[in-house]
C-alpha positions as CSV (number, residue, x, y, z in Angstrom):
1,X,11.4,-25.0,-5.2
2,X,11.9,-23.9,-1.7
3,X,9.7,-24.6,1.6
4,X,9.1,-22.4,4.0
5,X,9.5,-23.6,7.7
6,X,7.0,-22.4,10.0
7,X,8.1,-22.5,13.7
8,X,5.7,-21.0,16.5
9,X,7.9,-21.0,19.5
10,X,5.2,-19.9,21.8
11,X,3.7,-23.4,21.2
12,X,7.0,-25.4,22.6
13,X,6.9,-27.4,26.1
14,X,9.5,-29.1,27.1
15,X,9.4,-32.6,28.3
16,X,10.5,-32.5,31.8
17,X,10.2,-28.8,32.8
18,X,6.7,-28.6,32.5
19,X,6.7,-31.3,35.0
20,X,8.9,-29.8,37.7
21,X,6.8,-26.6,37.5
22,X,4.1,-27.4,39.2
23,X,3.0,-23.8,39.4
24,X,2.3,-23.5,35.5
25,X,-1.3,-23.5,34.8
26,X,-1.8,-26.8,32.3
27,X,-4.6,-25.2,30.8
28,X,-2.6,-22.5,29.3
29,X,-3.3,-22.5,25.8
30,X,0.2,-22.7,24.3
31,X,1.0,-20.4,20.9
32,X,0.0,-17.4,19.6
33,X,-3.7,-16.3,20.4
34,X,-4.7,-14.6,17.0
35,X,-3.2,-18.3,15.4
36,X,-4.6,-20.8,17.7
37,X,-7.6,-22.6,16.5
38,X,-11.1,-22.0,18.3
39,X,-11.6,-25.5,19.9
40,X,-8.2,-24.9,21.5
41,X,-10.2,-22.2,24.0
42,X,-13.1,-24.4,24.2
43,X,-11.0,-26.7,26.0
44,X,-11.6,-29.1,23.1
45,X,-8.7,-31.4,21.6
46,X,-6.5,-30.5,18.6
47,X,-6.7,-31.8,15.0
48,X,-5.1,-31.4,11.9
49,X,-8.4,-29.4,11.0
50,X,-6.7,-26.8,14.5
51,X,-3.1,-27.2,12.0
52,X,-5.3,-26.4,8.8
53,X,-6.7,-22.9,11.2
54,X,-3.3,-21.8,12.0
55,X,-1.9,-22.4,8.5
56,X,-4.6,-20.7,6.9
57,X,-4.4,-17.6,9.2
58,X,-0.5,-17.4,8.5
59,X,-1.0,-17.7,4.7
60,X,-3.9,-15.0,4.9
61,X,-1.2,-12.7,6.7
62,X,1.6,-13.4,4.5
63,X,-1.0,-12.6,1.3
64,X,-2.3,-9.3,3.0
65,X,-0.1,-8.3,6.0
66,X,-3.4,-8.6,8.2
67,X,-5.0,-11.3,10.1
68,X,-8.5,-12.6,8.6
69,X,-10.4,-11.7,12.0
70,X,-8.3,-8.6,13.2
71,X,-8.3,-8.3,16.8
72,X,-11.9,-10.0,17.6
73,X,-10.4,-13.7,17.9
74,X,-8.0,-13.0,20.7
75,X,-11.0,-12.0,23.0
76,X,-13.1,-14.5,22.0
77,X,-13.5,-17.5,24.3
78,X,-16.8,-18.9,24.1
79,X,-18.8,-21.4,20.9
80,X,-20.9,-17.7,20.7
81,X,-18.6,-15.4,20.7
82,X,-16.3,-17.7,17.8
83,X,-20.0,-17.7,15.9
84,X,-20.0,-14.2,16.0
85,X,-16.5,-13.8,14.5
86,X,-17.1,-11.8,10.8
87,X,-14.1,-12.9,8.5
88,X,-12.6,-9.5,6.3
89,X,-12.0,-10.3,3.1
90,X,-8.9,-10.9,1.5
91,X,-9.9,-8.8,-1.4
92,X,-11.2,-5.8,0.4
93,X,-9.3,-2.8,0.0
94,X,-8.6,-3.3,-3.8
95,X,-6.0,-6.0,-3.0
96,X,-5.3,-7.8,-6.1
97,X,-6.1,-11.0,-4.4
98,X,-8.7,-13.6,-6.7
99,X,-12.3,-14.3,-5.1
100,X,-11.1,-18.6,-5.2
101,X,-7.9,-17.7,-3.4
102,X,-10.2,-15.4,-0.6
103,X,-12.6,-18.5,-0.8
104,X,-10.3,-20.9,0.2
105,X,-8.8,-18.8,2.7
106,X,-12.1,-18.1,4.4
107,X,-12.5,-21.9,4.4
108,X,-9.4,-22.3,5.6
109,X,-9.8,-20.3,8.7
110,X,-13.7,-20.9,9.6
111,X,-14.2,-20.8,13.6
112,X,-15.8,-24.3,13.4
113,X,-13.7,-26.6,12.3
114,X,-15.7,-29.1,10.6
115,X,-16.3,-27.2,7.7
116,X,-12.4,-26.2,7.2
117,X,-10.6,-28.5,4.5
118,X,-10.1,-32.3,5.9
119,X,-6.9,-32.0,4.4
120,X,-3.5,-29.5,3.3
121,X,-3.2,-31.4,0.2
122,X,-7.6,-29.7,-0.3
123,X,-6.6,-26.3,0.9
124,X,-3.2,-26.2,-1.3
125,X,-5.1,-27.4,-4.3
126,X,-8.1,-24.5,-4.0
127,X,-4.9,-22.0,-3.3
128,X,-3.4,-23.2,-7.1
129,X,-6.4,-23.8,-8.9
130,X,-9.9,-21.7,-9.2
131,X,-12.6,-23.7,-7.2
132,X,-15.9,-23.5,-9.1
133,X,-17.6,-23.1,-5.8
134,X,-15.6,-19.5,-4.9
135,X,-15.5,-18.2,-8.5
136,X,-19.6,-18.4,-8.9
137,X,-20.0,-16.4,-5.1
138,X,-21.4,-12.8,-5.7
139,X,-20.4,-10.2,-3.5
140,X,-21.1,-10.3,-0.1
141,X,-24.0,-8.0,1.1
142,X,-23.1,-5.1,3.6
143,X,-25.2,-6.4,6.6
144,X,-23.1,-9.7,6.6
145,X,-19.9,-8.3,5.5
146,X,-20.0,-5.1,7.8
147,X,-23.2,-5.3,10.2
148,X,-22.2,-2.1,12.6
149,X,-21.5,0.0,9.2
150,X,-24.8,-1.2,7.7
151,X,-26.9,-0.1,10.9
152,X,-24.9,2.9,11.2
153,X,-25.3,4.1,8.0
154,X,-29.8,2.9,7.7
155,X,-29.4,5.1,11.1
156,X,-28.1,7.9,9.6
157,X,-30.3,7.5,6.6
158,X,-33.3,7.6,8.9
159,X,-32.7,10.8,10.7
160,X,-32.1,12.8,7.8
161,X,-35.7,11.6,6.3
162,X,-36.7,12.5,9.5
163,X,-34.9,15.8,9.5
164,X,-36.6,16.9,6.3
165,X,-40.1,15.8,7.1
166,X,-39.5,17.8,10.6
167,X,-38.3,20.6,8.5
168,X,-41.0,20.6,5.7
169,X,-43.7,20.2,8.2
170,X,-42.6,22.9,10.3
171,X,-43.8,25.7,7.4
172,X,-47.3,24.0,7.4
173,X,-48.8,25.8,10.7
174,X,-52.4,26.3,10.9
């Protein structure tokens, strides 16, 4: 069995440079944006829960060549705008994906990281074996899954009912 080495070289700093460059701003987030952990742009500390976010995201790529919150995360920078985050689903677009495996994935890479997995050995478990809790989940509705589809589509609904009752009405003159 081989292991896959997983090197982010954005996220280096090297002992004694970053202190003779004083002009570097030591709030700079180091790593990749759509991989770094929520709390990191909250200014809060790291964990191995931040580890369990980045590993998650690059397992969700690796599984379906997309990341689980496309674009959204990388301008995201407040607890709100992380709350607002909508995960897509691994198993969208008939991927052949299981609905544990997409469970423990969305887990995996929850904005707030106290209800990610306290531990790889959790996540790598749910990843080999169907979880109970993600086989039972039904299917998520539209609103929560796509909320700007759902409202677009009730809108478009609407206006034809009202189309047809302008139209129906119309031939009722007295």
């Amino acid at each position: 069995m081989r292991a896959a080495k997983i090197i982010d070289f954005g996220a280096t700093k090297i002992t004694g440079v970053v202190e003779a460059a004083p002009s570097i701003d030591h709030n700079y987030i180091l790593g990749t944006t759509q991989y770094t952990a929520p709390e990191y742009f909250l200014g809060e500390n790291g964990s191995s829960r931040s580890d369990m976010f980045s590993l998650g995201v690059i397992t969700y790529q690796m599984l379906t060549g997309n990341l689980p919150y496309g674009s959204q995360i990388a301008r995201a920078r407040t607890k709100s705008q992380f709350g607002k985050l909508r995960y897509n689903s691994a198993i969208a677009d008939n991927r052949e994906i299981p609905a544990w495996i997409d469970g423990a994935l969305r887990r995996a890479v929850h904005p707030d990281p106290y209800k990610r997995y306290d531990s790889f050995s959790e996540f790598t478990f749910d990843l080999r074996h169907p979880n109970s809790k993600f086989l039972n989940s039904s299917v998520t509705p539209l609103i929560e899954r796509n909320p700007l589809l759902f409202w677009k589509g009730l809108v478009a609904i609407l206006t034809c009912i009202i189309l047809l009752l302008l139209i129906s009405g119309h031939g009722f003159k007295h």
